[in-house]
C-alpha positions in Angstrom: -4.4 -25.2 5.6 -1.1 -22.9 5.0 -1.8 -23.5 1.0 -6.0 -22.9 1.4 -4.5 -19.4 3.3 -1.9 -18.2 0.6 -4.9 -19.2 -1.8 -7.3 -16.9 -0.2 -4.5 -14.2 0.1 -3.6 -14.2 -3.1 -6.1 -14.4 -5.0 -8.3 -11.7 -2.9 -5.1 -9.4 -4.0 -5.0 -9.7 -7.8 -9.0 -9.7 -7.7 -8.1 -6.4 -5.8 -6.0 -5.2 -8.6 -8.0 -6.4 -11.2 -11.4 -4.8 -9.8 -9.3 -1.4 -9.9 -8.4 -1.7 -13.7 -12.1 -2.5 -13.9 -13.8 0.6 -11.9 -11.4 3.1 -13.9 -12.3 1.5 -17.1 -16.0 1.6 -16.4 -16.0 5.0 -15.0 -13.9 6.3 -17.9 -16.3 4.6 -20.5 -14.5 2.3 -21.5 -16.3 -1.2 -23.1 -15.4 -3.6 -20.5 -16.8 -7.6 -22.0 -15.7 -9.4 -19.0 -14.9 -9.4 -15.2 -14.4 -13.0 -13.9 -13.3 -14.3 -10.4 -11.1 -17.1 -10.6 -9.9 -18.4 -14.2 -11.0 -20.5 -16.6 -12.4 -23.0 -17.4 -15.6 -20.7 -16.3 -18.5 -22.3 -14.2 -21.2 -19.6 -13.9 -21.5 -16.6 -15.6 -24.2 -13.7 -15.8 -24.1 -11.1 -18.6 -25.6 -7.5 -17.0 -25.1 -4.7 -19.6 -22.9 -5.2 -21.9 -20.4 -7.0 -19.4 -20.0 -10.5 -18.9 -19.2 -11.2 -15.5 -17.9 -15.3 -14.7 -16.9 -17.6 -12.0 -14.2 -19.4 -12.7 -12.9 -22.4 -11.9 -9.2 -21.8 -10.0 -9.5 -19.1 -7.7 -5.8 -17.5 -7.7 -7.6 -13.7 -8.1 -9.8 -12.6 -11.5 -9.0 -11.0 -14.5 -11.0 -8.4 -16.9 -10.6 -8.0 -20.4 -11.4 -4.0 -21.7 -11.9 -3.4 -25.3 -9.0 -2.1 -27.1 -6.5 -2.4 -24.7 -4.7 -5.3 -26.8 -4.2 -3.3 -30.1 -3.3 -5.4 -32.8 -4.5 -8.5 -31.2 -8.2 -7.2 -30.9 -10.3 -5.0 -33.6 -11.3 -1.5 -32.0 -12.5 -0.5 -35.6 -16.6 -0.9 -34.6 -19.2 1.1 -34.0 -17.6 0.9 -30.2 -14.5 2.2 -31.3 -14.9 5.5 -29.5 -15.3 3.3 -26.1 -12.0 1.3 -27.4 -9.3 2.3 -24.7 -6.9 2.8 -27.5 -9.1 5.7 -28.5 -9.1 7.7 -25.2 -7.4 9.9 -23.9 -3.8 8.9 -23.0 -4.4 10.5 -19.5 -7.0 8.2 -19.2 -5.3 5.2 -20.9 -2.5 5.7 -18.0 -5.1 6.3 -14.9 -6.9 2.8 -16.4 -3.1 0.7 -16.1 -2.1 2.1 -12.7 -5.5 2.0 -11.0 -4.7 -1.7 -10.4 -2.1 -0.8 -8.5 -3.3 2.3 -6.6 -6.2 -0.1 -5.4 -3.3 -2.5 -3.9 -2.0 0.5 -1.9 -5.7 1.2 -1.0 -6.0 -1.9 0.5 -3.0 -2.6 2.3 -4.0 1.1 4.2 -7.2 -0.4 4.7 -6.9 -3.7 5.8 -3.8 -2.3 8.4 -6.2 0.5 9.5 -8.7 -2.1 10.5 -5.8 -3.9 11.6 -4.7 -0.9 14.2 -8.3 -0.8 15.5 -8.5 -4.8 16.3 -4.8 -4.5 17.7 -1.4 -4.6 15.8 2.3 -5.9 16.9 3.9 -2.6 17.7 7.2 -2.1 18.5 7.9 0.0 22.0 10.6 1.8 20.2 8.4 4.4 19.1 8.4 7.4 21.5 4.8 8.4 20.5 3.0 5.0 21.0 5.4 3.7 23.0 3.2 4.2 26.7 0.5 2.6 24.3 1.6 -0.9 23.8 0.3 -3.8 25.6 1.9 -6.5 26.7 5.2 -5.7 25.4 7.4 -8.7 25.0 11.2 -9.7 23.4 10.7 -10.2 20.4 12.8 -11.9 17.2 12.7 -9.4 13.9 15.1 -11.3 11.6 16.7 -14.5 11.6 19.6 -15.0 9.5 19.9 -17.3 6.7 22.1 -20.5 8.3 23.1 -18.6 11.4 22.8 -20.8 15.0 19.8 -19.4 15.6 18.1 -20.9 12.2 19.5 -24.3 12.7 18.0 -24.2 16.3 14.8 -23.6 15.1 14.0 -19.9 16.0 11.8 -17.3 13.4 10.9 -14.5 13.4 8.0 -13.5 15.5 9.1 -16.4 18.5 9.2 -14.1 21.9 12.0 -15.1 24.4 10.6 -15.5 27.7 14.0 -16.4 29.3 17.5 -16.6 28.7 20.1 -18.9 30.7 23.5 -19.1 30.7 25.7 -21.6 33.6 24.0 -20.0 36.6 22.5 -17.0 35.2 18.5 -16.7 34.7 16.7 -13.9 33.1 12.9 -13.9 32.6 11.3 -11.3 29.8 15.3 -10.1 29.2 15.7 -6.5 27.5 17.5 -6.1 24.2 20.4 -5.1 25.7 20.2 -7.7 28.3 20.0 -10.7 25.7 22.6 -9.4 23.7 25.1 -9.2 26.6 24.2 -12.6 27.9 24.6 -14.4 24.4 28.1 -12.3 24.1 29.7 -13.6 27.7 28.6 -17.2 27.0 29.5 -20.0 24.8 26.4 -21.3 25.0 23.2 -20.0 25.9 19.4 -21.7 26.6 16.6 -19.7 25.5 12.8 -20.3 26.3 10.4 -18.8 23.5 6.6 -19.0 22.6 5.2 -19.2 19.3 1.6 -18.4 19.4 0.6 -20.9 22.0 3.7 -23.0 22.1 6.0 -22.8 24.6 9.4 -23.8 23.2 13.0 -24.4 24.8 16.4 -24.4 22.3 19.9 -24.4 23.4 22.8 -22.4 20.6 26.2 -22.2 20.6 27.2 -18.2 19.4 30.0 -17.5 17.3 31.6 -14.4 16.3 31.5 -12.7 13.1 27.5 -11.8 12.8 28.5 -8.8 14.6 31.9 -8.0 14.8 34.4 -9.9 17.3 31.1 -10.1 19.7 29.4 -13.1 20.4 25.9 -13.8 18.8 23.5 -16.2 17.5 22.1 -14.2 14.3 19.2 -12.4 14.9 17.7 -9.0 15.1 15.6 -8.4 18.3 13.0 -5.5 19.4 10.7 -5.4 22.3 7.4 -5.4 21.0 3.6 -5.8 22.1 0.0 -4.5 20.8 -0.8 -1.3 19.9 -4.7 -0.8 19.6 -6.0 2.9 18.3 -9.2 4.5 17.8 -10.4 4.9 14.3 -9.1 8.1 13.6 -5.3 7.1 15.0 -5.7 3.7 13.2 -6.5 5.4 10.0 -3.3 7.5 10.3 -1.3 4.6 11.4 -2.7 2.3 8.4 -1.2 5.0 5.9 1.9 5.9 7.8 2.5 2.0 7.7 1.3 1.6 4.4 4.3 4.7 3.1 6.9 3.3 5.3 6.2 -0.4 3.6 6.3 1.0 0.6 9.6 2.7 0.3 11.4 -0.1 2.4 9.9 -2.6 -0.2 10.9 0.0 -3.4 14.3 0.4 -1.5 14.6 -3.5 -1.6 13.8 -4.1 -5.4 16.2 -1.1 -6.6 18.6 -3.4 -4.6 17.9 -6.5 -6.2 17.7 -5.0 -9.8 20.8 -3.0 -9.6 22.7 -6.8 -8.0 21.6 -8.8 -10.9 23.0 -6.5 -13.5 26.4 -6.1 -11.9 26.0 -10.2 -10.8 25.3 -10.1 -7.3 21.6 -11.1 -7.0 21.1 -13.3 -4.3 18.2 -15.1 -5.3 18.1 -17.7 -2.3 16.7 -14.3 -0.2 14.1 -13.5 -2.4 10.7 -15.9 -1.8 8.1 -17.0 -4.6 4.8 -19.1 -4.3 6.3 -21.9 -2.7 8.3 -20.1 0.1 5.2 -17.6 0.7 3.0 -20.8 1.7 5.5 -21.3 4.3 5.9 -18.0 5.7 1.7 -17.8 5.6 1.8 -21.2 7.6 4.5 -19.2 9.9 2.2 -15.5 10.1 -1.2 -17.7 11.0 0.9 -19.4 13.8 1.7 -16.4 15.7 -2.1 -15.0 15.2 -4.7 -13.2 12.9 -3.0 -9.7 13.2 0.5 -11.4 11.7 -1.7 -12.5 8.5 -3.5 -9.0 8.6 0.7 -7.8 8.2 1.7 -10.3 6.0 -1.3 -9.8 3.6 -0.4 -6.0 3.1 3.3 -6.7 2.4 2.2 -8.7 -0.3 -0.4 -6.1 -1.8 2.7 -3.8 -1.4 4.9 -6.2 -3.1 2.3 -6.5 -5.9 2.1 -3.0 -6.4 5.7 -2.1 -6.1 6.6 -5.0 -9.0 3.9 -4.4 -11.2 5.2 -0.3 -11.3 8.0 -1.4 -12.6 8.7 -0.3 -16.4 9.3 -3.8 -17.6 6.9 -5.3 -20.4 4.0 -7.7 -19.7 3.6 -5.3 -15.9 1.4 -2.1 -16.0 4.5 -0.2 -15.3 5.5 -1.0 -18.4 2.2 -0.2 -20.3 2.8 3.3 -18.7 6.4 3.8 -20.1 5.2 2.7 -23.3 2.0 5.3 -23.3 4.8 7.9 -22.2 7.0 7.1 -25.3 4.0 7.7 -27.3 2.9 10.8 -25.8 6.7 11.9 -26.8 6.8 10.7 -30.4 3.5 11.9 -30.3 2.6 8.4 -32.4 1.0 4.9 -31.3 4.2 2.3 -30.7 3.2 -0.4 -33.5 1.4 -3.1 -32.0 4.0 -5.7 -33.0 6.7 -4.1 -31.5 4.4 -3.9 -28.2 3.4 -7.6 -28.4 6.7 -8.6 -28.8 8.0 -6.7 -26.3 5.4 -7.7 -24.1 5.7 -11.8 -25.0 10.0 -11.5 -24.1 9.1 -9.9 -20.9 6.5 -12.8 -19.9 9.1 -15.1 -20.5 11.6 -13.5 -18.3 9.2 -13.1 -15.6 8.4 -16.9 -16.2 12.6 -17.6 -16.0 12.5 -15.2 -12.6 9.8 -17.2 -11.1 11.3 -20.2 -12.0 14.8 -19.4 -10.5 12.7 -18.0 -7.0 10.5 -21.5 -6.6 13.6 -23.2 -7.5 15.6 -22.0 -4.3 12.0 -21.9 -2.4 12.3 -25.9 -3.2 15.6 -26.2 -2.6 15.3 -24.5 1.1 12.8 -26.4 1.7 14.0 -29.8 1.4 17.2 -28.7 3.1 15.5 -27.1 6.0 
């Protein structure tokens, strides 16, 4: 079921971003020949206009192939080359690469928006929806990588119901309270749902997560659902969709700038293999967690695929800005080749990622 899920997730995001590349390239007259769903080998397909549009057989997203944006590899010399996109405009060249990813950002504000009306995790911390929240509950943010609370089984998303320690009992504890009871015990029980499941772990703290102090290794906030009109919800859905973004760009400076002085930590950073489980984690604790999870990702696609790098659309753009400069086309073999030695460093990325997705996984 978690694999059908990240399926259906993923490939509904890259059709996203595909079906923006293909709007802009329409709408700028641009000769699109194909829009397929799915990849090949192709099972259905319907030609109306001059596009051919296909279902494929594996569903991870879509793809569409415009004329001309491949010089070198495709002829725009035709009596279509006008329509070629390596004829227009450069402003509209670049709106036609980033519109894949300005739809990704359009849907991670829409889905959340939706998401706000239905009834989102909140946390209470926030003075102006604070009164707002329902149910509010302790809730686990972060877990840390082989802390006490990871090998006892705890994620994030489990609420604590109770904590106990010798004689000491506390039902629905505060922040503060849990973090004062884990500090003045050795050992401390904790009760915790997860979605329907009611769940009951014993840990040991140690010291040195958080100074001299006592603790288990996790983040905790007090958190319920926050339901808005559609107005509000709108709002919320962009003000989310901002804040995600710039945490998530703030994260992959991070991790570019640590693998060029050495430092990358790869083991932190999840591919397709550790996004199944983390989908099989979101649909435990409900439909809003997946509703969450599914714009991270769309803002995760968006953020990576901005990135200047060959074989991304970020890329495309820098090289369409160094030929607006020069004020000449880049030669198409330089661009290709370019393009292939990016692919295969993505490839070697991805490979590293699943790798230590693999290796987590086998060693719990």
């Amino acid at each position: 079921m978690s694999i059908i899920l990240f399926i259906v997730i993923l490939g509904t995001l890259v059709l996203v971003h595909e079906l923006g590349h293909f709007i802009a390239a329409k709408r700028s007259g641009i000769r699109v020949d194909e829009f397929g769903i799915g990849f090949p080998p192709r099972l259905f397909s319907k030609t109306i206009g001059e596009t051919k549009y296909s279902l494929n057989l594996f569903p991870l997203g879509g793809f569409v192939k415009i004329f001309g944006e491949n010089p070198g590899l495709e002829s725009a010399d035709s009596k279509d080359s006008a329509r070629s996109m390596v004829n227009k405009p450069r402003y509209i060249q670049a709106w036609v690469i980033v519109a894949g990813i300005v739809f990704n950002f359009l849907f991670a504000w829409v889905i959340l928006s939706f998401g706000f009306m239905a009834g989102m995790p909140y946390s209470v911390d926030d003075s102006a929806y604070a009164s707002r929240v329902k149910n509010p509950e302790l809730t686990i943010t972060q877990v840390l990588p082989k802390s006490p609370a990871e090998i006892a089984g705890l994620k994030p998303g489990d609420k604590i119901t109770e904590l106990a320690a010798g004689k000491l009992s506390k039902n629905n504890p505060s922040v503060k309270e849990a973090q004062d009871i884990i500090a003045d015990h050795e050992q401390v029980s904790v009760v915790y749902a997860r979605g329907s499941e009611v769940k009951k772990t014993t840990i040991r703290g140690v010291t040195g997560i958080v100074g001299s102090r006592r603790a288990i290794g996790v983040s905790l906030d007090v958190t319920g659902v926050l339901q808005l009109p559609p107005l509000q919800a709108v709002y919320m859905g962009i003000t989310t969709t901002v804040s995600l973004t710039a945490e998530t760009a703030l994260g992959m400076f991070n991790l570019i700038k640590n693998i060029f002085i050495g430092q990358a930590n790869f083991s932190q950073i999840s591919g397709p293999v550790g996004i199944v489980g983390v989908v099989r984690d979101a649909n435990a604790l409900g439909f809003a967690h997946l509703v969450s999870l599914a714009a991270l990702i769309s803002i995760n696609l968006a953020v990576i695929n901005f990135l200047p790098l060959p074989a991304l659309d970020g890329g495309r753009l820098f090289f369409l800005i160094i030929e607006a400069i020069k004020r000449s086309p880049i030669k198409a073999e330089v661009a290709n080749i370019a393009n292939g030695i990016g692919f295969a460093l993505l490839i070697l990325l991805m490979a590293v990622v699943t790798y230590h997705d693999i290796v987590r996984l086998i060693h719990g």
